[in-house]
N, CA and C atoms as a LAMMPS dump frame, in Angstrom:
ITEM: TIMESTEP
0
ITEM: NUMBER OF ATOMS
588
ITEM: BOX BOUNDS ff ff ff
-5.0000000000000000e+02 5.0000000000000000e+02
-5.0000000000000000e+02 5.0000000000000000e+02
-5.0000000000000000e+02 5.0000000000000000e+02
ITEM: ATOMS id mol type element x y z
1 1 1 N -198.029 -321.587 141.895
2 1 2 C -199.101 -322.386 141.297
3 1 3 C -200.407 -322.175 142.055
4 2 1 N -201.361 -321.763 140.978
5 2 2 C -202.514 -321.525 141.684
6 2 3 C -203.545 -323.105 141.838
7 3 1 N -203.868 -323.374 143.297
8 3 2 C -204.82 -324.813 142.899
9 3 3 C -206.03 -324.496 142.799
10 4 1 N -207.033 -325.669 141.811
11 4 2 C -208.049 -325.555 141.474
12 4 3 C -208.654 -325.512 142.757
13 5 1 N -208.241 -326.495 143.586
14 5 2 C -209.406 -326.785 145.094
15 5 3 C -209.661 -325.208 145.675
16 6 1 N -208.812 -324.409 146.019
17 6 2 C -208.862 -323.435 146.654
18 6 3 C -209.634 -322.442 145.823
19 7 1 N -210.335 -322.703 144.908
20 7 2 C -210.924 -321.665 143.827
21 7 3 C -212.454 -322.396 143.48
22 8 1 N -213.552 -321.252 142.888
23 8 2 C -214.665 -321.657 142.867
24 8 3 C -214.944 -322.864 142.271
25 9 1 N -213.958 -323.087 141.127
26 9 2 C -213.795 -323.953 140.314
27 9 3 C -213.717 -325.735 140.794
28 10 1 N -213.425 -325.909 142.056
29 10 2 C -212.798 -326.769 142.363
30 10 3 C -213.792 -327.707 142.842
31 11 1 N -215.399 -327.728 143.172
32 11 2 C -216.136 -328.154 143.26
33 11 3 C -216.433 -328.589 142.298
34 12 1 N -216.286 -328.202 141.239
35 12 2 C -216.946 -329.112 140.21
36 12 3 C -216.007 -329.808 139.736
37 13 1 N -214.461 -329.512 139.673
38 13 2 C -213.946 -330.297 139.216
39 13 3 C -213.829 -331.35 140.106
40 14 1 N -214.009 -331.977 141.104
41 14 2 C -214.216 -332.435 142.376
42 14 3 C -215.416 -333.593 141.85
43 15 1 N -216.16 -332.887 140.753
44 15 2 C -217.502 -333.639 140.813
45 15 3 C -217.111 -334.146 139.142
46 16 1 N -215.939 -333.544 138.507
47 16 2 C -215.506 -334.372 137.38
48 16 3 C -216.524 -333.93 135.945
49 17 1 N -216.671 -331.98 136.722
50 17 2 C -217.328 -331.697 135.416
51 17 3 C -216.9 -331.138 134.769
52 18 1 N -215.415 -330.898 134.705
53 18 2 C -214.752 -330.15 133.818
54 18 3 C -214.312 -330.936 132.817
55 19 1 N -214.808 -330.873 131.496
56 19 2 C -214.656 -331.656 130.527
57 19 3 C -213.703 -330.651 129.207
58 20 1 N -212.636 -331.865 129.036
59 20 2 C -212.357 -331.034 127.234
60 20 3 C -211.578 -329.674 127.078
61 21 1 N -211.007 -329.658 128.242
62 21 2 C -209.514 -328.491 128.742
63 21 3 C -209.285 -328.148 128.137
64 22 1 N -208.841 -326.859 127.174
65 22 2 C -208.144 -326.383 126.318
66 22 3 C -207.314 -325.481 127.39
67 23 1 N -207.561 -324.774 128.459
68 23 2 C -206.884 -324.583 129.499
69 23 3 C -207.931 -324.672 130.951
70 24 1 N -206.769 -325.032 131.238
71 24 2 C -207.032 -325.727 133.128
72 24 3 C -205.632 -325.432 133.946
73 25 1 N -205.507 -324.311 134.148
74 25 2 C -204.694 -323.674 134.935
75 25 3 C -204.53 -322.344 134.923
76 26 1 N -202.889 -321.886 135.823
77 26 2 C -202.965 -320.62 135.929
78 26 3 C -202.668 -319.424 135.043
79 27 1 N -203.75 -318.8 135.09
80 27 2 C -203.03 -317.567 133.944
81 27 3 C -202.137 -316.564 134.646
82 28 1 N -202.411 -315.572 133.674
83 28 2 C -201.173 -314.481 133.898
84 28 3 C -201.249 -313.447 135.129
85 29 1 N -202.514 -313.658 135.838
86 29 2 C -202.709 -312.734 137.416
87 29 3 C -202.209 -313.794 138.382
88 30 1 N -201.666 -312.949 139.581
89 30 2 C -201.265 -313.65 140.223
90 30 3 C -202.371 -314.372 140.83
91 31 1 N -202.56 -315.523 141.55
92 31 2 C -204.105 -316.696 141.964
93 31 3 C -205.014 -317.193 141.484
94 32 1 N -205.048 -316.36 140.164
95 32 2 C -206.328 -316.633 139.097
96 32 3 C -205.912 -318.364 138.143
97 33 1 N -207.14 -318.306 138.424
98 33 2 C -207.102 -319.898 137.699
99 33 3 C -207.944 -319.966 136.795
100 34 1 N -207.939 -320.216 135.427
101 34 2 C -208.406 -320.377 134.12
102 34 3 C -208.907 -321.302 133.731
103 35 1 N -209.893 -321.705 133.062
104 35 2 C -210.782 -322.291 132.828
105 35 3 C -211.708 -322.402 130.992
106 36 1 N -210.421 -323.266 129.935
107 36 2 C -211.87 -323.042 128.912
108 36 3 C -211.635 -324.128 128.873
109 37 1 N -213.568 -324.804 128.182
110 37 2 C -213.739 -326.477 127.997
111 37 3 C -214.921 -326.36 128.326
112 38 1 N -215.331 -327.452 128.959
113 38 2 C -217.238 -327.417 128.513
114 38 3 C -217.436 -328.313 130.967
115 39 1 N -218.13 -327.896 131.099
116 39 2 C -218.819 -328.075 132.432
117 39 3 C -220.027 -328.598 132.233
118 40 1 N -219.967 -329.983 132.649
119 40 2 C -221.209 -330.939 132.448
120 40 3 C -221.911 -331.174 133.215
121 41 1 N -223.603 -330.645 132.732
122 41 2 C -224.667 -330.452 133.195
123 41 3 C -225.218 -331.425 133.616
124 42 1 N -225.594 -332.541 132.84
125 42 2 C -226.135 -333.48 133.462
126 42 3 C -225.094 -334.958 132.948
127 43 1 N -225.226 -335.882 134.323
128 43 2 C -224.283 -336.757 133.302
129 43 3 C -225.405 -337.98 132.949
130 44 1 N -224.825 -339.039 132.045
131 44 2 C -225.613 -340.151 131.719
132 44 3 C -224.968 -341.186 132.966
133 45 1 N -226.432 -341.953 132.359
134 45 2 C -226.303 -343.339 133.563
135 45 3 C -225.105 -344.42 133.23
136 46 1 N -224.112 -344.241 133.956
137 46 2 C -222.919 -345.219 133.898
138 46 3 C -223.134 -346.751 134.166
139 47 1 N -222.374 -347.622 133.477
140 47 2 C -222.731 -348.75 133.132
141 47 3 C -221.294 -349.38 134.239
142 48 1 N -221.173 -349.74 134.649
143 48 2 C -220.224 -350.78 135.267
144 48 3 C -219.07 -349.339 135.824
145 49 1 N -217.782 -349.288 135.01
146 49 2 C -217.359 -348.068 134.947
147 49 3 C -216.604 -347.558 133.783
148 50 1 N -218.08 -348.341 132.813
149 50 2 C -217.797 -347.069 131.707
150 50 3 C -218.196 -345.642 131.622
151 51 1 N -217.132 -344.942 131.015
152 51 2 C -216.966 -343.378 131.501
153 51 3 C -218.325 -343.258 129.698
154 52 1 N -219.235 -342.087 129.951
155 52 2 C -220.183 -341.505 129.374
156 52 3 C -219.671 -340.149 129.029
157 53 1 N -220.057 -340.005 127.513
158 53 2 C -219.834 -338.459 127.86
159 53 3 C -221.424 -337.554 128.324
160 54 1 N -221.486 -336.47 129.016
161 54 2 C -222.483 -335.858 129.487
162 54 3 C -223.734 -335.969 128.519
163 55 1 N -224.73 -336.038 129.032
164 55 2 C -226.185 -336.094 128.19
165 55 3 C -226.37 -334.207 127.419
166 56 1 N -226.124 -333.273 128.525
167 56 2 C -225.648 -331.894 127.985
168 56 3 C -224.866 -331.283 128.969
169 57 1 N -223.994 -330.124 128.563
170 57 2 C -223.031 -329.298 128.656
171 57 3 C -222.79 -328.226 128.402
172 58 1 N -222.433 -326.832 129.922
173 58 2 C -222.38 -325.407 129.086
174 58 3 C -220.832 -326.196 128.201
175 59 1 N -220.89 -325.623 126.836
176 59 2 C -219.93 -325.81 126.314
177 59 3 C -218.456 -324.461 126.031
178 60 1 N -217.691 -324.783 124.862
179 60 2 C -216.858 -323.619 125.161
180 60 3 C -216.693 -322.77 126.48
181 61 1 N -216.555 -322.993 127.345
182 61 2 C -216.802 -322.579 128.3
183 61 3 C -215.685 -321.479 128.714
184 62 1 N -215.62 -319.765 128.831
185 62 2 C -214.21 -318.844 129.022
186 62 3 C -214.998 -318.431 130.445
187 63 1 N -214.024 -318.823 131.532
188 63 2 C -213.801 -318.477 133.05
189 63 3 C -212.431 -318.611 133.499
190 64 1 N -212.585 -317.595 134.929
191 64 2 C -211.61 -317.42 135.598
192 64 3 C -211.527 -317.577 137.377
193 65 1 N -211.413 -317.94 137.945
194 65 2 C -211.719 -317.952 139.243
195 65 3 C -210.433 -317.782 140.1
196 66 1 N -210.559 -316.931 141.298
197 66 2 C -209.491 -316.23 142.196
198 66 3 C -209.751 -317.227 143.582
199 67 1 N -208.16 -317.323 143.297
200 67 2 C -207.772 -317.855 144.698
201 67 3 C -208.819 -317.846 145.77
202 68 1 N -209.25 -318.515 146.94
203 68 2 C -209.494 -318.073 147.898
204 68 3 C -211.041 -317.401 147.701
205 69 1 N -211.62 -316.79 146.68
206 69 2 C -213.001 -316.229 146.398
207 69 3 C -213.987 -317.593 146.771
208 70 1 N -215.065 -317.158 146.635
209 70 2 C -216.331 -318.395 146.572
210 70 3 C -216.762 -318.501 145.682
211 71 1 N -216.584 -316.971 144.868
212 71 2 C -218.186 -317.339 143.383
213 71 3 C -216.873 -317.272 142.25
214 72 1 N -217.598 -317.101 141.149
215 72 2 C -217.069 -317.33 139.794
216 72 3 C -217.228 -315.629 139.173
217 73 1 N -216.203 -314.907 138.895
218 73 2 C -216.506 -313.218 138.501
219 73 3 C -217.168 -312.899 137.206
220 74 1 N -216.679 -314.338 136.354
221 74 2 C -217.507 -313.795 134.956
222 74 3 C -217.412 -315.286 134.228
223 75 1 N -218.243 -315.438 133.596
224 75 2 C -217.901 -316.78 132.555
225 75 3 C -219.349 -316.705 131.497
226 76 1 N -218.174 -317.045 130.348
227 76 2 C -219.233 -317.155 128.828
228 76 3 C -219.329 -318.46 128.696
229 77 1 N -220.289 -318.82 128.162
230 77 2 C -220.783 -320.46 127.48
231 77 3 C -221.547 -320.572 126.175
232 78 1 N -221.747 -321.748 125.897
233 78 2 C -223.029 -322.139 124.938
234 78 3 C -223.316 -322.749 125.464
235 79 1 N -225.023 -323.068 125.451
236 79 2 C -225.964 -323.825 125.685
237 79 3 C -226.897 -324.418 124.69
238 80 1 N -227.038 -325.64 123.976
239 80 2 C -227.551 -325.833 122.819
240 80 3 C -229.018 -325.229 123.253
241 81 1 N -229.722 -325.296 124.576
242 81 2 C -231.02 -325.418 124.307
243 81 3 C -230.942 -323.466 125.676
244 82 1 N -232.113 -322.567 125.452
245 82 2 C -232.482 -321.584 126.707
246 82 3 C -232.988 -322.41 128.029
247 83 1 N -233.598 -323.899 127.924
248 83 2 C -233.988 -324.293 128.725
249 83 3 C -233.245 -325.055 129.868
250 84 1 N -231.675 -325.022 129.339
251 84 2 C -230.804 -325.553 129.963
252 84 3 C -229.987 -324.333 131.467
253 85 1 N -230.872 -322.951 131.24
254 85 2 C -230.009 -322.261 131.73
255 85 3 C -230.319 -322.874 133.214
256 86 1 N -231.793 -323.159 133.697
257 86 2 C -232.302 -323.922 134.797
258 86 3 C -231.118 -324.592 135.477
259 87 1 N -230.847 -325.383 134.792
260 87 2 C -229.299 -326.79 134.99
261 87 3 C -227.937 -325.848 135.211
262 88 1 N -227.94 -324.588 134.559
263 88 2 C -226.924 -323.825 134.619
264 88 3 C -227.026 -323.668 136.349
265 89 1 N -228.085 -323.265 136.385
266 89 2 C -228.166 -322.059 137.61
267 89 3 C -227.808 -323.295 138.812
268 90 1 N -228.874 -324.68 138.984
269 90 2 C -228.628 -325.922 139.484
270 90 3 C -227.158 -325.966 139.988
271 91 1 N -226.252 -326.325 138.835
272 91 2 C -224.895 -326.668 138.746
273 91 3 C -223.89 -325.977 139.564
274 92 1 N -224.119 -324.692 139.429
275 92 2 C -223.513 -323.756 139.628
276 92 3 C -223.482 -323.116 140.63
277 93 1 N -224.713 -323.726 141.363
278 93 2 C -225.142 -322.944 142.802
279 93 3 C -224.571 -322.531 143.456
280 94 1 N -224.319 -321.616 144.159
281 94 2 C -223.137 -320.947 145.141
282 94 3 C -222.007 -320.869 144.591
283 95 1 N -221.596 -320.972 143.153
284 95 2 C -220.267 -320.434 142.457
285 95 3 C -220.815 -319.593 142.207
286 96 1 N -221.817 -318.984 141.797
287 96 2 C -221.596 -318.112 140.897
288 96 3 C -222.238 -316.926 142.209
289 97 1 N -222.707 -315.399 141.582
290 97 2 C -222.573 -313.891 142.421
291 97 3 C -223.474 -312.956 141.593
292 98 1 N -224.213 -312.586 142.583
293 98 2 C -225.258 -311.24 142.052
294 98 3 C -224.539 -310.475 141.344
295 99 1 N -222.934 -310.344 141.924
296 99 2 C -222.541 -309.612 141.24
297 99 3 C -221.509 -309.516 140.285
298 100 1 N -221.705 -311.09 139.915
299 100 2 C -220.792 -311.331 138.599
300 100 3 C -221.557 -310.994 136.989
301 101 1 N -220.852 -311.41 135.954
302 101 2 C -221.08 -311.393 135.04
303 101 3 C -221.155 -312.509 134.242
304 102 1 N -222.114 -313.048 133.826
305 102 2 C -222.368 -314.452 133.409
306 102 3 C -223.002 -314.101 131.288
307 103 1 N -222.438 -314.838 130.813
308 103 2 C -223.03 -314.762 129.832
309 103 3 C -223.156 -315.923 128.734
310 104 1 N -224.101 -316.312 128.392
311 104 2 C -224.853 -317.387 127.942
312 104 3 C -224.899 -317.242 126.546
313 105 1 N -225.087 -317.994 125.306
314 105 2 C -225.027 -318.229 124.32
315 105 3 C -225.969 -319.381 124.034
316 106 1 N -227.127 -319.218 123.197
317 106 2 C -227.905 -320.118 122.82
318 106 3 C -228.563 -320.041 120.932
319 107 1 N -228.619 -321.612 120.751
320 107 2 C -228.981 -321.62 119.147
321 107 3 C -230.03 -321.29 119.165
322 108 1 N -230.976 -321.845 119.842
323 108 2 C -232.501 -321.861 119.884
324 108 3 C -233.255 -320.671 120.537
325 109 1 N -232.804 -319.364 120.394
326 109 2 C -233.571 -317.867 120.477
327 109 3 C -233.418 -317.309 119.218
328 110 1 N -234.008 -316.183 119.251
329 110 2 C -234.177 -315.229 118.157
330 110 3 C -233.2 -314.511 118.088
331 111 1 N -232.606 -314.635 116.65
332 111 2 C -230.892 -313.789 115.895
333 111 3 C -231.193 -312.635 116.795
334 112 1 N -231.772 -311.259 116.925
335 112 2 C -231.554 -310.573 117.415
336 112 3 C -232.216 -310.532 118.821
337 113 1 N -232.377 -311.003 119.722
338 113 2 C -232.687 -311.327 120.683
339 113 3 C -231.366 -310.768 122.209
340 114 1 N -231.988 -310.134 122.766
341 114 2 C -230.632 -309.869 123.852
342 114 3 C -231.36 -310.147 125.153
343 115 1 N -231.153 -311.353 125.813
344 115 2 C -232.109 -311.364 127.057
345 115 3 C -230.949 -311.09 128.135
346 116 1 N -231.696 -310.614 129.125
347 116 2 C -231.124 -310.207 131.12
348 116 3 C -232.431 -311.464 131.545
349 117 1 N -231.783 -312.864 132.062
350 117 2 C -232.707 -313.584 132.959
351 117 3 C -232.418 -313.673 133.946
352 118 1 N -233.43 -313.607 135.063
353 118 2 C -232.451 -313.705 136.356
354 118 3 C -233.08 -315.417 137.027
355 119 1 N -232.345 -315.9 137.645
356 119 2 C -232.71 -317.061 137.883
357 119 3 C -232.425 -317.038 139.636
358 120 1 N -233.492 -317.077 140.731
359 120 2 C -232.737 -316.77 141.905
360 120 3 C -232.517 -315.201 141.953
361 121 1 N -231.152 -315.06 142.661
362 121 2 C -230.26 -313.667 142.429
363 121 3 C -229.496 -313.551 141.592
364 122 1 N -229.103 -314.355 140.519
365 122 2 C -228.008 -314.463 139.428
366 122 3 C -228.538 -314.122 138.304
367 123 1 N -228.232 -313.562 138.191
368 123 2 C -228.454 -312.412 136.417
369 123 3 C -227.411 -312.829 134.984
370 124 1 N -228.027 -313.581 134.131
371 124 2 C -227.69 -314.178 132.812
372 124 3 C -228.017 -313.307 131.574
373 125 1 N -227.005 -312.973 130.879
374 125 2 C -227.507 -312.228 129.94
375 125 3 C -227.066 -313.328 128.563
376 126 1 N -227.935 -313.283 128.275
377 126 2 C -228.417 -314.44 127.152
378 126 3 C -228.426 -314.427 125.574
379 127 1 N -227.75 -314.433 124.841
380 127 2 C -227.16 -313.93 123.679
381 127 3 C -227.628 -314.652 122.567
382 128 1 N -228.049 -315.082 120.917
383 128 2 C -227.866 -315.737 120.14
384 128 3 C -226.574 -316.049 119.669
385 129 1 N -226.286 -317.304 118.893
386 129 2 C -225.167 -317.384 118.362
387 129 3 C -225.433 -319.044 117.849
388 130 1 N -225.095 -318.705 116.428
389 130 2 C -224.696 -319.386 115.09
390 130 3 C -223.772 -319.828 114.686
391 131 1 N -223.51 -320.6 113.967
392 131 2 C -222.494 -320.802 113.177
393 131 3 C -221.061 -320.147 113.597
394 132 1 N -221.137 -319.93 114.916
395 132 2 C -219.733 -319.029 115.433
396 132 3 C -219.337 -319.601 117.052
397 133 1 N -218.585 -319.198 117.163
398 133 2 C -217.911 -319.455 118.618
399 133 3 C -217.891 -318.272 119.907
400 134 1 N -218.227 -319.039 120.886
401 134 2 C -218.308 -318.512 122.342
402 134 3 C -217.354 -316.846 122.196
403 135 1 N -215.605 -317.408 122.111
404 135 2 C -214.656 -316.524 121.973
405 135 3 C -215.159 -315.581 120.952
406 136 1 N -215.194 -315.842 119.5
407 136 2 C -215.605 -314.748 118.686
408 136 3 C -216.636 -313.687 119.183
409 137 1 N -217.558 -314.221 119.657
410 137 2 C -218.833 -313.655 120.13
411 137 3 C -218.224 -312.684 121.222
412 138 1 N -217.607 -313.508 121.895
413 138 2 C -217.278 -312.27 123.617
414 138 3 C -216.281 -311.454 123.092
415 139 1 N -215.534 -311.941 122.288
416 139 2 C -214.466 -310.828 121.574
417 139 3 C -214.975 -309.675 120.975
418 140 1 N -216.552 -310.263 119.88
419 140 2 C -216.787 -308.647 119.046
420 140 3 C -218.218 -308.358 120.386
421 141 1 N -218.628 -308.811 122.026
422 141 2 C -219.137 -308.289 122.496
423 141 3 C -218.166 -307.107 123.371
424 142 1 N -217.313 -307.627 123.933
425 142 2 C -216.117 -306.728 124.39
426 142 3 C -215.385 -305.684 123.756
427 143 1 N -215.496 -305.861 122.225
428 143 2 C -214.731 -305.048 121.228
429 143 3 C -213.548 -305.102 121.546
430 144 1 N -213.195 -306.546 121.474
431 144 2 C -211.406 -306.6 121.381
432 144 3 C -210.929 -306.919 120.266
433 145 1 N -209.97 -306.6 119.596
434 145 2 C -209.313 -306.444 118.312
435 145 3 C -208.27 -307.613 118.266
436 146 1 N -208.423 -308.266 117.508
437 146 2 C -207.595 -309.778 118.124
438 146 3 C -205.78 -308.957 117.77
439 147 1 N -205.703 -308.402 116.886
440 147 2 C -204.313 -307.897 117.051
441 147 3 C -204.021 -307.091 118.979
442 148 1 N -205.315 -306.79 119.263
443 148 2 C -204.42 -306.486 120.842
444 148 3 C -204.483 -307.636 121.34
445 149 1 N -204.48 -308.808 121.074
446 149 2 C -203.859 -309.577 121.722
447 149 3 C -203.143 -310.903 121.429
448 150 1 N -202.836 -310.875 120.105
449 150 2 C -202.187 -311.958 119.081
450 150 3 C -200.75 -312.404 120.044
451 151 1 N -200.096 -311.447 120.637
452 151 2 C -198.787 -311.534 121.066
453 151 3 C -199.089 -312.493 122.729
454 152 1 N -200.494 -312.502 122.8
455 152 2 C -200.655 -313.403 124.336
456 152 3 C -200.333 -314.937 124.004
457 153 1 N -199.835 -315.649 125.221
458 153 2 C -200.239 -316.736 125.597
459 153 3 C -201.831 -317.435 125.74
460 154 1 N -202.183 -318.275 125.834
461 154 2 C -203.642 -318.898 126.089
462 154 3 C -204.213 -318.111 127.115
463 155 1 N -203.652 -318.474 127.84
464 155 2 C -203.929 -317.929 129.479
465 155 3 C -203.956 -316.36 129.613
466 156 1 N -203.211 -315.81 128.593
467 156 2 C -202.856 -314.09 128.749
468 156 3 C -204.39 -313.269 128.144
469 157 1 N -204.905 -314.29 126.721
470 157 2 C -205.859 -314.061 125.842
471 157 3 C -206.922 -313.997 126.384
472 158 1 N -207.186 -315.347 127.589
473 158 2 C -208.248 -315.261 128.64
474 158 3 C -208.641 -314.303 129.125
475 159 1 N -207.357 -313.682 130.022
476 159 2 C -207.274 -312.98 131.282
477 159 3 C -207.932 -311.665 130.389
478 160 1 N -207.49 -311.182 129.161
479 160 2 C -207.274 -309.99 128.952
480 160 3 C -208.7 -310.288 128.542
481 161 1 N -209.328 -310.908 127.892
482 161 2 C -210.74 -310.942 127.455
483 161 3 C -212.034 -310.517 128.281
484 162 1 N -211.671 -311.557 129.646
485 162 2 C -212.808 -311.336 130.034
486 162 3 C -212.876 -310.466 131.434
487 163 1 N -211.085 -309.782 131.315
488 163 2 C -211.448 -308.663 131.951
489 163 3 C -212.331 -307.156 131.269
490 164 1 N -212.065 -307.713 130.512
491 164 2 C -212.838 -306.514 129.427
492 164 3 C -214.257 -306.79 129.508
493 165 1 N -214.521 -307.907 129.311
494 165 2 C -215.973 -308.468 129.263
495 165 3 C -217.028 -308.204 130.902
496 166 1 N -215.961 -308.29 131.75
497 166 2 C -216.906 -307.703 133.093
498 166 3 C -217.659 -306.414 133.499
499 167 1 N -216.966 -305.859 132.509
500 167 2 C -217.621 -304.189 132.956
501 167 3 C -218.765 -303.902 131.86
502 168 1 N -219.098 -304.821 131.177
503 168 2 C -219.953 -304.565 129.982
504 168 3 C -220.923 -305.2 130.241
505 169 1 N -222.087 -303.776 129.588
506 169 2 C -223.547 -303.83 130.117
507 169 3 C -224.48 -303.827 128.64
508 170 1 N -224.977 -302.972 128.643
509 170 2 C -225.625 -303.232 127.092
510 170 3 C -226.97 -303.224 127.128
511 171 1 N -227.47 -303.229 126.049
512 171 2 C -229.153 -302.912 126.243
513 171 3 C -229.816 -304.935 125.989
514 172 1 N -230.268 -304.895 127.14
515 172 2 C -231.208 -306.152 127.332
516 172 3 C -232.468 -306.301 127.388
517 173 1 N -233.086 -306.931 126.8
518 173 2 C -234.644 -307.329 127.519
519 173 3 C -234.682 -308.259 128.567
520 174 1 N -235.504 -307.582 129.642
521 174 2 C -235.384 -308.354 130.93
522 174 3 C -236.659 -309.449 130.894
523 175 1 N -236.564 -310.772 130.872
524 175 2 C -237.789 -311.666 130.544
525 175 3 C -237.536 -312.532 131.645
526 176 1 N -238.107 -313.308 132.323
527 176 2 C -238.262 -314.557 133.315
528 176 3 C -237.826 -315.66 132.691
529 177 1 N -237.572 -316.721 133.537
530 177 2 C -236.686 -318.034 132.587
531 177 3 C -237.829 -318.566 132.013
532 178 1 N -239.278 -318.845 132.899
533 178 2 C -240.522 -319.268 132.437
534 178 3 C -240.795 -318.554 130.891
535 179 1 N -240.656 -316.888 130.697
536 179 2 C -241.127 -316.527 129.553
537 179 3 C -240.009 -317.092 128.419
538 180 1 N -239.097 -317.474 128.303
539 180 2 C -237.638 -317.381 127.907
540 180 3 C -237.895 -318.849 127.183
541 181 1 N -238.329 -319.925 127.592
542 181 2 C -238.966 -321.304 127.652
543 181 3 C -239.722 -320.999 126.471
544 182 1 N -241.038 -320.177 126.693
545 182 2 C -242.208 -320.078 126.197
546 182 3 C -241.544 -319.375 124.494
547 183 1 N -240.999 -318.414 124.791
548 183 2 C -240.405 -318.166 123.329
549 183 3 C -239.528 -318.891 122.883
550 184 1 N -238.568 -319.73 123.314
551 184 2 C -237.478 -320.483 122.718
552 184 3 C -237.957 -321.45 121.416
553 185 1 N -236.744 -321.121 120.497
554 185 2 C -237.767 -321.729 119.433
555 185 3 C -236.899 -323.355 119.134
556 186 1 N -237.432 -324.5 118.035
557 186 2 C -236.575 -325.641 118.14
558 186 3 C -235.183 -325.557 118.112
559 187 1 N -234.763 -326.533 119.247
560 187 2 C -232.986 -326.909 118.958
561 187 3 C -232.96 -326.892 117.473
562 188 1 N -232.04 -326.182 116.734
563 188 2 C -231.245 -325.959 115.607
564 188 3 C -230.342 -327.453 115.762
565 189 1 N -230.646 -328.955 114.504
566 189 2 C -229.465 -329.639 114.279
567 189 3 C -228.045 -329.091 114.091
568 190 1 N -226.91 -328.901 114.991
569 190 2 C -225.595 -328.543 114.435
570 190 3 C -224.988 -329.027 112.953
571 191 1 N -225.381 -330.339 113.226
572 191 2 C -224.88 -331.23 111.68
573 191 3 C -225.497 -331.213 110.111
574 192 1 N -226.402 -330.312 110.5
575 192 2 C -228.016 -330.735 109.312
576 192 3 C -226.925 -330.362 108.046
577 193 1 N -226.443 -328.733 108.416
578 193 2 C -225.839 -328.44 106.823
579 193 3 C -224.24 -328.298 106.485
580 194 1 N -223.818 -329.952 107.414
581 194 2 C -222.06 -329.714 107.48
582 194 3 C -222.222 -330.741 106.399
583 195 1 N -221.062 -330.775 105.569
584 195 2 C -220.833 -332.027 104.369
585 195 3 C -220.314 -332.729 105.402
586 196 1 N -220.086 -334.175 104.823
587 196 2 C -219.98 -335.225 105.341
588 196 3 C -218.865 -335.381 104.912
């Protein structure tokens, strides 16, 4: 059994920001500890000790973190707003690695839009995404074929994903978080065009 404490992960869960588990444990490498669900950015002001849910959150959240490491090797998210990556970088401080792979998902940029932001030394590559999910997205960014991996476990689907997803580079525009702000266009309502 791999523990969260001993892994990058374990600070935050420590701080009770791991929200909404779909997995929270070990996958299929030996030490690696898995991680999808949403990591909360900022929390609201608690009332006595009623529990709040977060004011915002990277959401969907696909990570993995090794035994014994300090930083975090790769992890995908959504972010409703580009201006949240700030809070990302905040949150995350000393988990994450110059020389990991981080990748971000936001409503509020331009459909074809591919940003490289660096915030600090940590390099975010910053994606659009609609009407779709974190996984779909890193799946057709990785070019994994869900039949190679229908026969996994949760944890197997992870592992195999976003080992694929680390070595992938791609053509980016490199912009500052300040310029990134300045173009971001309004939060997109999620609900505006769901039936009721």
């Amino acid at each position: 059994m791999t523990s969260i404490d001993n892994t990058a992960l374990g600070r935050l869960d420590k701080e009770g920001r791991l929200l909404n588990a779909v997995l929270k444990g070990d996958t299929t490498k030996p030490g690696r500890f898995g991680f999808r669900g949403d990591i909360a950015l900022k929390f609201q002001t608690q009332v006595a000790d009623e529990k709040r849910p977060p004011d915002y959150s990277i959401e969907q959240v696909l990570t993995v973190a090794q035994e014994g490491e300090a930083t975090i090797p790769v992890l995908a998210g959504y972010l409703h707003s580009f201006a949240y990556l700030a809070d990302v970088a905040k949150v995350l401080d000393g988990a994450l690695s110059p020389k990991g792979s981080y990748f971000m998902f936001c409503n509020n940029i331009d459909f074809l839009a591919k940003y490289r932001t660096k915030i600090g030394d940590i390099e975010f590559r910053v994606l659009p995404c609609d009407e779709s999910t974190v996984w779909k997205e890193m799946m057709d960014l990785a070019g994994v074929d869900k039949n190679d991996i229908k026969k996994l476990d949760t944890a197997g689907k992870l592992d195999y994903l976003l080992d694929a997803a680390k070595g992938l580079d791609g053509s980016y525009t490199d912009i500052s978080y300040e310029e990134g702000v300045a173009k971001m266009e309004p939060v997109k309502n999620r609900n505006e065009n769901r039936p009721v």
